[in-house]
Structure formats: structure tokens, C-alpha cells
Backbone bond lengths (Angstrom), bond angles and torsions (degrees), N, CA, C in turn:
res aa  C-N    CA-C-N  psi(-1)  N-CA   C-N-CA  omega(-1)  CA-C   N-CA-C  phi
1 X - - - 1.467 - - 1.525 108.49 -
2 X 1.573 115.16 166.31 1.443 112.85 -173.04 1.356 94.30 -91.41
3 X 1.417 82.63 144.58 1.923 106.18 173.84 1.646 111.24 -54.58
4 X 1.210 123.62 149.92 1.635 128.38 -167.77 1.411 84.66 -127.67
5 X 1.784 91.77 137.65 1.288 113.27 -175.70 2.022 102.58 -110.01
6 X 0.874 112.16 -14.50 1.565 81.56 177.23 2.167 86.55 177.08
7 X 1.379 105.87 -137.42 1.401 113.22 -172.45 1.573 98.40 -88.49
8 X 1.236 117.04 173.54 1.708 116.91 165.94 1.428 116.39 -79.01
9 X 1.389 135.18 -34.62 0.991 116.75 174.19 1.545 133.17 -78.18
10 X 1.352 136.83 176.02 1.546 145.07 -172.88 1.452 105.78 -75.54
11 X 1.421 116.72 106.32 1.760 90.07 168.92 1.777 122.39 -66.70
12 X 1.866 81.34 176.69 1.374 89.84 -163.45 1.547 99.30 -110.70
13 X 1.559 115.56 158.10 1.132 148.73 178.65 1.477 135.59 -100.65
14 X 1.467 103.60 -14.78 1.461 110.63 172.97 1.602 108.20 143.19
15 X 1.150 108.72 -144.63 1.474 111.26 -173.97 1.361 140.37 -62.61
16 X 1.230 147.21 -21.87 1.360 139.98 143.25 1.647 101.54 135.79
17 X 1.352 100.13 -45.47 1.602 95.60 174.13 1.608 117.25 -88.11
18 X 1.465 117.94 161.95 1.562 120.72 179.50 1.672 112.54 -58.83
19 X 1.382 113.19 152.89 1.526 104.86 179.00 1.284 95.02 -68.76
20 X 1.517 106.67 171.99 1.695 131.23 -165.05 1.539 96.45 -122.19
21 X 1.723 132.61 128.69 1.507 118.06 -176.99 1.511 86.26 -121.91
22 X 0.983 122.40 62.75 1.639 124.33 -174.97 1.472 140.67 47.48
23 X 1.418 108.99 166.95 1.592 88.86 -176.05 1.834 99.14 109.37
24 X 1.448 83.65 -118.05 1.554 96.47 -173.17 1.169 96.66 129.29
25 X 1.119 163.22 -78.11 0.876 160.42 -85.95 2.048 101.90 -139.63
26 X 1.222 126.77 113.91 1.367 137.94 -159.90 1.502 97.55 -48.81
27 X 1.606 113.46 148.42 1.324 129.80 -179.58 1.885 104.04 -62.82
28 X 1.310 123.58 138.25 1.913 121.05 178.94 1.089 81.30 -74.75
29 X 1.577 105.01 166.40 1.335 143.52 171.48 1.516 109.09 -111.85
30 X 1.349 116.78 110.99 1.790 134.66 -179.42 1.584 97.65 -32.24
31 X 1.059 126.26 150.76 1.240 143.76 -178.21 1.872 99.87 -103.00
32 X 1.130 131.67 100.91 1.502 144.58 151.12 1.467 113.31 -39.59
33 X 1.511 112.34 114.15 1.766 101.64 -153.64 2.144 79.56 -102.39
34 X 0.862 107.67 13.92 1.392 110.58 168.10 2.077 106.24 84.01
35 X 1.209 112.17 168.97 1.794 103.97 179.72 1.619 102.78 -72.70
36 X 1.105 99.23 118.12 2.058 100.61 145.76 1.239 125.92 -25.14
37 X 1.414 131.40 105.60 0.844 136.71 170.58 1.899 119.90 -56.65
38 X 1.167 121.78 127.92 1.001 123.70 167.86 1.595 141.19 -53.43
39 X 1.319 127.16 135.64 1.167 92.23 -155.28 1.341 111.69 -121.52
40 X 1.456 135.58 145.54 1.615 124.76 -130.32 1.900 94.82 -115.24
41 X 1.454 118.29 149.25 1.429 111.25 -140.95 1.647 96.44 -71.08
42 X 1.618 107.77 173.38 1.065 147.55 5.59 1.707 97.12 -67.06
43 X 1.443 100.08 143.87 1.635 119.12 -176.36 1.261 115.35 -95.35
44 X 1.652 101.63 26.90 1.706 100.77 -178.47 1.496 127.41 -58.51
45 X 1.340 122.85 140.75 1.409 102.21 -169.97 1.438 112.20 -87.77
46 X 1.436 134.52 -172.81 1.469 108.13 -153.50 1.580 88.78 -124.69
47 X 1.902 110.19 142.88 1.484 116.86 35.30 1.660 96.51 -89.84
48 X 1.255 113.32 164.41 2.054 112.80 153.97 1.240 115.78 -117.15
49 X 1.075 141.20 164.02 1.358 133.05 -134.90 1.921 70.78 -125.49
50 X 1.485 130.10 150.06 1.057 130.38 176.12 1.268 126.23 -49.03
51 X 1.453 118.32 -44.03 1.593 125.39 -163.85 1.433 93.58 -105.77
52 X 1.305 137.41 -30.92 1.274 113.20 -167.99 1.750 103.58 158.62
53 X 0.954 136.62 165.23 1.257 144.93 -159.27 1.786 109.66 -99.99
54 X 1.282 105.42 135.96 1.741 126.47 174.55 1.819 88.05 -64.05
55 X 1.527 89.65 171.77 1.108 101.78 171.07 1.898 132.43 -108.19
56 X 1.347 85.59 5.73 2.028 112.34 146.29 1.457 107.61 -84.69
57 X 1.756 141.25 -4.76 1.070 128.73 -155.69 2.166 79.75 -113.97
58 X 1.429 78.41 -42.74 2.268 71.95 -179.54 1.364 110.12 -87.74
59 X 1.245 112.79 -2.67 1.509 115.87 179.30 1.881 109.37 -75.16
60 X 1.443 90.43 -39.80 1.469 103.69 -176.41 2.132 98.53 -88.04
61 X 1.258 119.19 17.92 1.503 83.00 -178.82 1.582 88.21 -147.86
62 X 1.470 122.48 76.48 1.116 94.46 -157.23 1.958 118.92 -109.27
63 X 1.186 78.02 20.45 1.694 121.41 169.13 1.499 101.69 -60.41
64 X 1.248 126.62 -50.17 1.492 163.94 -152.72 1.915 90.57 -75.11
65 X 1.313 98.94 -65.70 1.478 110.75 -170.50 1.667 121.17 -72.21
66 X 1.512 102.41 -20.90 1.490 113.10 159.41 1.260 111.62 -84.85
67 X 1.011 135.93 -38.56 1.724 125.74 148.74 1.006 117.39 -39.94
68 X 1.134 136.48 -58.63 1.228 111.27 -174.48 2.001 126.87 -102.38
69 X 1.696 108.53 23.39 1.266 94.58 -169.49 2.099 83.42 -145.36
70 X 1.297 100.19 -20.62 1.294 109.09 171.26 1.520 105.60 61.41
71 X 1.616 147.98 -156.97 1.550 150.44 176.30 1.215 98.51 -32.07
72 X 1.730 133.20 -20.52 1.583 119.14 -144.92 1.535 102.27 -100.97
73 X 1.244 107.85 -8.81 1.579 120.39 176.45 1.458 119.49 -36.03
74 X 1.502 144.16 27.93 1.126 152.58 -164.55 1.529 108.39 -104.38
75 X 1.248 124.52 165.71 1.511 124.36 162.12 1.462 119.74 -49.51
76 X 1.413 83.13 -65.94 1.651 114.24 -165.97 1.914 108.91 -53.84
77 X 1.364 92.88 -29.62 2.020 104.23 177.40 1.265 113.55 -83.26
78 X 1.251 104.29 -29.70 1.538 117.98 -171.13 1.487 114.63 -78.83
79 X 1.401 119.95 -43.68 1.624 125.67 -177.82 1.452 101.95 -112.70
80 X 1.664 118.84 3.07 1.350 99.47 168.68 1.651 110.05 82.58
81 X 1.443 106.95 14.49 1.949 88.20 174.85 1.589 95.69 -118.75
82 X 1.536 88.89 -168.42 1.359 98.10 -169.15 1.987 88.10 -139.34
83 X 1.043 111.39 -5.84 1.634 89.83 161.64 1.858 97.02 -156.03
84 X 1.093 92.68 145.47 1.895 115.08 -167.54 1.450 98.16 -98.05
85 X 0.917 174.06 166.84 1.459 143.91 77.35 1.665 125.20 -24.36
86 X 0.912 117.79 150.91 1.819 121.95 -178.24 1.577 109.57 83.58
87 X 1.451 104.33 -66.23 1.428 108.45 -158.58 1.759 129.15 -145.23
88 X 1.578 91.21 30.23 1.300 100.14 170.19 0.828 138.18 73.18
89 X 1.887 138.02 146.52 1.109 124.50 -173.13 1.317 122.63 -85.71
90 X 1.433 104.13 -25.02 1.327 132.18 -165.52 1.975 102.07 -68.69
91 X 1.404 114.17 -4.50 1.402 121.22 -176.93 1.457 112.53 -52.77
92 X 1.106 136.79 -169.81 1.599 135.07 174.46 1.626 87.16 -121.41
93 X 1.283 101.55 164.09 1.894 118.26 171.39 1.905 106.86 -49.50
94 X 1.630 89.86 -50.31 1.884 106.28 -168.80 1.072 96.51 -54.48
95 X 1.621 115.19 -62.80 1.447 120.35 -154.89 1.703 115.31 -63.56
96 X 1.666 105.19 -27.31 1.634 110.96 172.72 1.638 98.16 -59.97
97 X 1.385 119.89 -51.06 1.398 106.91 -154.56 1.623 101.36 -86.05
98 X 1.347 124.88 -7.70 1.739 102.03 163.01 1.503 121.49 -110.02
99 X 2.029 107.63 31.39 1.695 89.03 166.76 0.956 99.00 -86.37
100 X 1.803 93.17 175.63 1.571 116.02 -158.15 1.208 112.78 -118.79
101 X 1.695 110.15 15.22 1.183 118.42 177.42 1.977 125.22 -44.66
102 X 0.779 139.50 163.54 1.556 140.17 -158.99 1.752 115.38 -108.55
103 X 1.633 95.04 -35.95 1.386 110.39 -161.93 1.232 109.67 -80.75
104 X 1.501 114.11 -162.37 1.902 119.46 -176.26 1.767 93.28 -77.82
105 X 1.138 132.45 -42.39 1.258 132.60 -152.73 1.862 102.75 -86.51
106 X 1.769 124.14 -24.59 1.318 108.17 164.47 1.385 109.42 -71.67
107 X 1.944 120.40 -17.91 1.817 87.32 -161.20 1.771 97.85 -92.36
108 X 1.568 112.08 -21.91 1.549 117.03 151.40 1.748 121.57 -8.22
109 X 1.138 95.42 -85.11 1.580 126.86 146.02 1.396 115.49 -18.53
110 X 1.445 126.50 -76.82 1.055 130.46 -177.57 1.768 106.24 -76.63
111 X 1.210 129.26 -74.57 1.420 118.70 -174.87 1.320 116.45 -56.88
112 X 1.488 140.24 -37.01 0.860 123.89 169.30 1.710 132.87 -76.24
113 X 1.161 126.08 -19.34 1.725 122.28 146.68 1.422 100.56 -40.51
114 X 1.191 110.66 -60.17 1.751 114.67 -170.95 1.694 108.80 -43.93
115 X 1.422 89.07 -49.05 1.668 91.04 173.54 1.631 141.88 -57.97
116 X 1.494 79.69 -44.13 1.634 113.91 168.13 1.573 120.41 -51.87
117 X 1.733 105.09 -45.30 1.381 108.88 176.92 1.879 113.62 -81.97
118 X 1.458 107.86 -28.75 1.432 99.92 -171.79 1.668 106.18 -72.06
119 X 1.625 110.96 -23.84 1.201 102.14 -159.62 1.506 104.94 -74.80
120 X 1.104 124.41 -18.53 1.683 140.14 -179.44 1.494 89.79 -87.23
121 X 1.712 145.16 -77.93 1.466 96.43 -172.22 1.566 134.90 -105.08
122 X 1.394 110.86 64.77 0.897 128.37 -147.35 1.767 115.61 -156.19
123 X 0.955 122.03 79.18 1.987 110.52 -146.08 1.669 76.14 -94.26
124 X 1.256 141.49 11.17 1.645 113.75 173.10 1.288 103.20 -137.01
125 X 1.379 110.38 39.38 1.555 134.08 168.54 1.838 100.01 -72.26
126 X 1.130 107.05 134.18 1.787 109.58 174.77 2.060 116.12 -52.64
127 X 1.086 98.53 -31.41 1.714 65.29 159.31 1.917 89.87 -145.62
128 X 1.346 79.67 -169.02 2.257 91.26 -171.26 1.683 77.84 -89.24
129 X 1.282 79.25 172.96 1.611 125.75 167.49 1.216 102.99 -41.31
130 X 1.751 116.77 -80.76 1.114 111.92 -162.83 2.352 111.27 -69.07
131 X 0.929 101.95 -27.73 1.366 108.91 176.73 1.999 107.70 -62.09
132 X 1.114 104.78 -28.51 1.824 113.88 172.70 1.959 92.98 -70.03
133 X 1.645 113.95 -66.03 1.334 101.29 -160.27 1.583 96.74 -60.80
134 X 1.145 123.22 -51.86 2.064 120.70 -174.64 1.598 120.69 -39.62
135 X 1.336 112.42 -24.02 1.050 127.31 -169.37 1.942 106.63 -107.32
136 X 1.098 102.17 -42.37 1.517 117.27 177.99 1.620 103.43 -54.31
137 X 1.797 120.90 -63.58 1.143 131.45 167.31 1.780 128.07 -55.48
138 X 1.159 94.18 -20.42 1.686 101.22 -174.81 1.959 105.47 -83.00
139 X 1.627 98.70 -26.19 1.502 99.74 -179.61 1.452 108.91 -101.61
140 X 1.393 139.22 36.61 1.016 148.13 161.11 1.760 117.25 -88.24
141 X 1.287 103.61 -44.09 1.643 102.11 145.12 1.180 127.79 3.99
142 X 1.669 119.07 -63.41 1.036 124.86 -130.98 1.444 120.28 -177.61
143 X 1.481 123.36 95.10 1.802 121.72 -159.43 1.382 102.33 -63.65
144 X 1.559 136.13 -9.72 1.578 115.27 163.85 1.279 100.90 -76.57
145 X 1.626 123.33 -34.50 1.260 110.71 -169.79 1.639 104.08 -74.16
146 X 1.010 105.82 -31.18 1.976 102.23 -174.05 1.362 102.94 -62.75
147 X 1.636 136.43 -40.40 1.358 157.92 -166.21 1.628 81.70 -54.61
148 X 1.416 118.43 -85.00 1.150 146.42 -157.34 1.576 115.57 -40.05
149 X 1.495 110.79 -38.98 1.424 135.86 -167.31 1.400 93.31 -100.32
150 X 1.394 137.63 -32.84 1.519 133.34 173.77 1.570 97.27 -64.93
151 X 1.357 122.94 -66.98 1.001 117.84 -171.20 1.863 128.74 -42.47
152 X 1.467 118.20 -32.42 1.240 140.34 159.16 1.688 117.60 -55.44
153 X 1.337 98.05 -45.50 1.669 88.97 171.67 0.839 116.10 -78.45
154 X 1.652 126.67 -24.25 1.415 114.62 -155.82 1.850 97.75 -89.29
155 X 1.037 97.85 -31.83 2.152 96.20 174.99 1.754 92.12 -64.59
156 X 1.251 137.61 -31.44 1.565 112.51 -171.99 2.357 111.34 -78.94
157 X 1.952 79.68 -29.45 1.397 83.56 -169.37 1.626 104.22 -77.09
158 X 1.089 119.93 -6.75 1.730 121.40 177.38 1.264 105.64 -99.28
159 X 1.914 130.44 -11.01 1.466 104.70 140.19 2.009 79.32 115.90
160 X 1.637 133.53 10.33 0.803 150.88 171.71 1.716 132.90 -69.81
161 X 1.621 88.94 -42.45 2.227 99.43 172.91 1.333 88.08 -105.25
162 X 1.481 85.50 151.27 2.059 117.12 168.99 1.710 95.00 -49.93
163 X 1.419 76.84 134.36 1.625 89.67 172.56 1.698 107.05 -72.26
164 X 1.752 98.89 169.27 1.913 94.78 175.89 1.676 99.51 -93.05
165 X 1.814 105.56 145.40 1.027 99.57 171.36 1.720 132.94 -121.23
């Protein structure tokens, strides 16, 4: 016969109910704030200024501006000329928006790239695309007139004129 190891029943271990790790009261269950919605372009990262971006906002993203203009990112591609006064066509988008030029024709330069880019991602930007280069080229003329025309973009690119609707 088989060898017998002890009594028939299971020994025991102690008290009968589960240990208790305090409290009492059942662990919550995390609340699922649901998936993030995606967010449909302009792909600005946040905050974005309503109407469209300064030109410290494309200065700082300029990742942003090769997205959307890719090798063609130049002056001269961008407004369509073939000679700039000051600083060339051959400039990059970035490099327009951080000279440090003083006159009507650096802030030209600077607010209008700014302009140039919001009006492309941005369809209720104060004027189109092509109305930024017509206007961009028409104040090259002339550094009061470039002064004059900087000053205009830069109140649309700080989010200042009625948007188009």
C-alpha cells in the first residue's frame, strides 16, 4: 500500500479571510480622457497666434518653412523676382526674416516673408499669397514705400486687421 503522509485534510495557515492593506474601501479606476484628437493643418505648434504667425514665430520654426516651400524657400522663388535690392534673391526665407537691417527695405524683408508664409497656411490671413507678393514687389521702389508696406504686414502678422472671409 502507499505510504501515508500525515492527516487527510490541508493544513491551515491562519485566519480564513484575505489580508486587509488598508483603507477599505476598493482601489479607483483611472479615468480614460479618451484619444487626442488630431489636429487638421495649419500644424502650428501651440500657442498660435489667431491670424497667423510674427516673424520671431517663423524665425523660431523654420522646419515649418521647409515644409511648406521645400529647396524653393528663397526670396527670389517666393515673390517671384529676379533682383531684390539690399539682399538678394538668392537669400533663404530664414535668413530674410532674421536680417538686422534698420531701414524700410530690412523690415520689408522681415514682415513680409512673415506675410508670405501666413498667407499660404492660413486661408483667413488678411490678404492671399499672391496679394503679399503684389504688394511686397510694388514697395521695393522705394524704402518709405518698403517702411510703409512692412508696417502693414506686421499689424496683420501680429493678428491686428480683420481677417479675409
Amino acid at each position: 500500500s502507499p505510504p501515508s503522509y500525515g492527516g487527510g485534510s490541508p493544513p491551515s495557515y491562519g485566519g480564513g479571510s484575505p489580508p486587509s492593506y488598508g483603507g477599505g474601501s476598493p482601489p479607483t479606476t483611472p479615468i480614460d480622457p479618451g484619444t487626442p484628437s488630431i489636429p487638421s493643418p495649419p500644424f502650428f505648434p501651440a500657442p498660435t497666434p489667431p491670424i497667423g504667425g510674427t516673424c520671431d514665430f517663423w524665425r523660431s520654426h523654420p522646419t515649418l518653412i521647409w515644409g511648406l516651400l521645400g529647396w524653393w524657400g528663397t526670396v527670389g522663388n517666393a515673390f517671384g523676382v529676379t533682383n531684390v535690392p539690399g539682399l538678394g534673391t538668392s537669400m533663404s526665407l530664414p535668413q530674410a526674416l532674421s536680417n538686422t537691417r534698420t531701414d524700410g527695405l530690412g523690415a520689408l524683408y522681415r514682415e513680409g516673408t512673415a506675410s508670405f508664409l501666413n498667407s499660404m497656411v492660413n486661408n483667413r490671413f488678411p490678404f492671399s499669397t499672391k496679394q503679399v507678393r503684389e504688394t511686397f514687389v510694388a514697395a521695393l521702389g522705394s524704402n518709405s514705400a518698403a517702411a510703409a508696406q512692412a508696417r502693414l504686414f506686421k499689424q496683420a502678422n501680429e493678428g491686428h486687421l480683420k481677417p479675409r472671409t
